[in-house]
C-alpha positions as CSV (number, residue, x, y, z in Angstrom):
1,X,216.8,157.6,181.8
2,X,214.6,156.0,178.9
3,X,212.1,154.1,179.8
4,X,210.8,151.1,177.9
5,X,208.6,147.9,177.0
6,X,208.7,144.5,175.1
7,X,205.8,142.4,175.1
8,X,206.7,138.8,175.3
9,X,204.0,136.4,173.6
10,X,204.8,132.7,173.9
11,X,206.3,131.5,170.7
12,X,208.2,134.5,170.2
13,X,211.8,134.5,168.7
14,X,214.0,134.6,171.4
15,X,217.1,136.1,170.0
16,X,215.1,138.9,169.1
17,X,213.4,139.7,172.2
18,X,216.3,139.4,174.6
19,X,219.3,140.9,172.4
20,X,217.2,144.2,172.7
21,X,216.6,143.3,176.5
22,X,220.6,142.8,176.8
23,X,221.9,145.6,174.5
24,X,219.1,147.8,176.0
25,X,220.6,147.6,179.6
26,X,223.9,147.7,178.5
27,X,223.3,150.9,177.8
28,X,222.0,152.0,180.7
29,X,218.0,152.0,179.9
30,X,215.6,150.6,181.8
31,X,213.3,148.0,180.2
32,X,210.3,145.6,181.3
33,X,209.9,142.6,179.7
34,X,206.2,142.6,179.7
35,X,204.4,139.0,179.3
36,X,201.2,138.7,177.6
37,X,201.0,135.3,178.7
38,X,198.6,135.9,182.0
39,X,201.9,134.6,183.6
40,X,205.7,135.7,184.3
41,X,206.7,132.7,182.4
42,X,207.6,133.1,178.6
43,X,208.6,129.8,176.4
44,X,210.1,131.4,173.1
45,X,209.5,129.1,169.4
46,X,212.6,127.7,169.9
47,X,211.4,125.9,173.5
48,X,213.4,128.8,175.8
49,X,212.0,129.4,178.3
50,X,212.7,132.6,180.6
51,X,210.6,135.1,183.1
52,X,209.5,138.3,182.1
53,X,210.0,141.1,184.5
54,X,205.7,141.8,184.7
55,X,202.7,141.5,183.7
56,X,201.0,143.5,180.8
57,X,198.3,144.3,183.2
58,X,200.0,145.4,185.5
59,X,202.3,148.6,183.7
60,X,202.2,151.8,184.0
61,X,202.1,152.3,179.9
62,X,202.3,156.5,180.5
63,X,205.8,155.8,182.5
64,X,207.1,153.9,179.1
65,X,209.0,156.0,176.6
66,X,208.9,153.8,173.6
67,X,207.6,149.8,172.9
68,X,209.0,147.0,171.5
69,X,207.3,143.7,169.5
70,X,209.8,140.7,169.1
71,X,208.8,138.4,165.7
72,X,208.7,134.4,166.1
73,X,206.1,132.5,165.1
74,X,203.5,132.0,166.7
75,X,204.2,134.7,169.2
76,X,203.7,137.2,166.2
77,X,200.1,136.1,165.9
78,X,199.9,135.6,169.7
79,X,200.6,140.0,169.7
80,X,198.2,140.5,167.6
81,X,195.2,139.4,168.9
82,X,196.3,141.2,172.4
83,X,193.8,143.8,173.0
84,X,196.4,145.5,175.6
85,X,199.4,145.4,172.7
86,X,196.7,146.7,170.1
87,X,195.8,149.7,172.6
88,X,199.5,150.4,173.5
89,X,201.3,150.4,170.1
90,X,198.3,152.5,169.1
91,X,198.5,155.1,171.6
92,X,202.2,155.0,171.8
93,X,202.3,155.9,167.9
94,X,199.6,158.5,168.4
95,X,201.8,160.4,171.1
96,X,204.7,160.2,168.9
97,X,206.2,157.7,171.2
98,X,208.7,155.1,170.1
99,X,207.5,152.1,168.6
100,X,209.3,148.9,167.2
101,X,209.1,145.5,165.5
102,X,211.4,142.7,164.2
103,X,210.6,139.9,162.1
104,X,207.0,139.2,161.5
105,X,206.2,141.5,164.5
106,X,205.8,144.8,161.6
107,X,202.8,143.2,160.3
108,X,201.3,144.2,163.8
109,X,202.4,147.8,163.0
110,X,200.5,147.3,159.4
111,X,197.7,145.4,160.7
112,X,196.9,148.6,163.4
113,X,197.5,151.2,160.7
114,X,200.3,152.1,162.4
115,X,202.9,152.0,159.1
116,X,200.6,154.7,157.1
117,X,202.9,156.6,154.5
118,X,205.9,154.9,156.8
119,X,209.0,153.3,155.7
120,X,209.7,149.7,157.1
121,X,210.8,146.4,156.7
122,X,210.5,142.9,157.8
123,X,210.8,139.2,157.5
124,X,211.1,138.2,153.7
125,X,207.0,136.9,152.6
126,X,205.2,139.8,155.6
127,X,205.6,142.7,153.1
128,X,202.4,142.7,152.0
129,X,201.6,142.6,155.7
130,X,202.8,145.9,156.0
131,X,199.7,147.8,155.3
132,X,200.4,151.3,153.7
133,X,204.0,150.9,154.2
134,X,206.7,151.8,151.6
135,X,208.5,148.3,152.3
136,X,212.7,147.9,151.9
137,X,215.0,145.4,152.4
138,X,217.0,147.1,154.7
139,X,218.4,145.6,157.9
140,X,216.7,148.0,159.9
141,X,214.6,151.2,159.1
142,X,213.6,154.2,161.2
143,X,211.0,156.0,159.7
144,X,210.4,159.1,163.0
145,X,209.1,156.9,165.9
146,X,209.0,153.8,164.7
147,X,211.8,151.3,163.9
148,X,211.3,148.2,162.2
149,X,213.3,145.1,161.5
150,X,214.2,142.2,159.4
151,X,214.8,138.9,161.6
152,X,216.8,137.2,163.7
153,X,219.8,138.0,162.0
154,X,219.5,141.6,162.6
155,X,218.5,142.0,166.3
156,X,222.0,143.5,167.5
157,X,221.7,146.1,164.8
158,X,218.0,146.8,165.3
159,X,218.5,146.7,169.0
160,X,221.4,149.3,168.7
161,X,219.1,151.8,166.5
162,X,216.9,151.5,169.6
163,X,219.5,153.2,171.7
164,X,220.2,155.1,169.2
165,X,216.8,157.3,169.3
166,X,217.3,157.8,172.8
167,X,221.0,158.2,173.4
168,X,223.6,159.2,171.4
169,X,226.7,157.6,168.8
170,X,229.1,157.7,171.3
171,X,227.0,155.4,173.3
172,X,225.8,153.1,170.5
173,X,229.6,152.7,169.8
174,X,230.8,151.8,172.7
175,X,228.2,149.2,173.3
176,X,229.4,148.4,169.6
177,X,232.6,148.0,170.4
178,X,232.0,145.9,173.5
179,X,229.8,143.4,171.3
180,X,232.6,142.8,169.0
181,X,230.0,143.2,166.7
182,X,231.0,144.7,163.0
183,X,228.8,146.1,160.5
């Protein structure tokens, strides 16, 4: 079974953190929400407020298979001053591990270096945040191990590309299907 993380920063978008939380488990793949908070308590930009499942301190990052980074505003910013997300996404794009971003939360990616010769996207005015990125207006991109997003609006598909790399269409389909959701 797949294995993976989101870091959850106050001020985060909450749509696009727990859709891939939901659609990941629906699926039948384990994922941590991981708080960067210093606390199990999260409040999202929009003032929702929800627990995360740890603490980033306290994971095992070598028993993840891949990472996600949920936009919002100021949990964005809030990511990327974490030392522990810096380190993570880092070493999980080194190994070839999965890494992802929605919304602002690519500029991260750019920001670490992480987007070199890559295609991505983001949240319309963060392209030039996307440092050494090819940049698209796609709803979702997957350049290799990495998988980047446009906003809020896009979570179910990003969130399905997600299960994607690890599983396979018939899976994504079914969960698809069950969504009601049409492309």
């Amino acid at each position: 079974m797949s294995r993976i993380g989101i870091f959850m920063a106050d001020g985060c978008e909450e749509i696009e953190g727990l859709t891939v939380v939901d659609i990941a488990r629906r699926a039948n793949m384990e994922i941590v929400m991981i708080s960067v908070t210093g606390k199990r308590e999260v409040t999202g930009s929009h003032d929702v407020t929800f627990l995360a499942d740890t603490l980033a301190d306290e994971v095992d990052y070598d028993a993840l298979d891949g990472i996600v980074l949920p936009g919002g505003m100021p949990g964005t910013l809030r990511l990327g001053e974490n030392e522990t997300v810096n380190t993570v996404i880092k070493s999980f794009a080194a190994a070839g591990k999965l890494v992802c971003a929605i919304c602002a939360a690519p500029s991260v990616l750019g920001a670490a270096g992480i987007l070199n010769g890559k295609r991505a996207t983001c949240h319309p005015g963060f392209e030039e945040k996307l440092i050494g990125a090819e940049t698209s207006e796609d709803a979702v991109v997957r350049d290799g191990a990495v998988i980047t997003s446009r906003g809020m609006g896009t979570a179910i598909p990003f969130a399905l590309e997600i299960v994607r790399y690890f599983s396979d269409e018939e899976t994504v389909e079914q969960i698809r299907k069950g969504l009601v959701y049409a492309q």
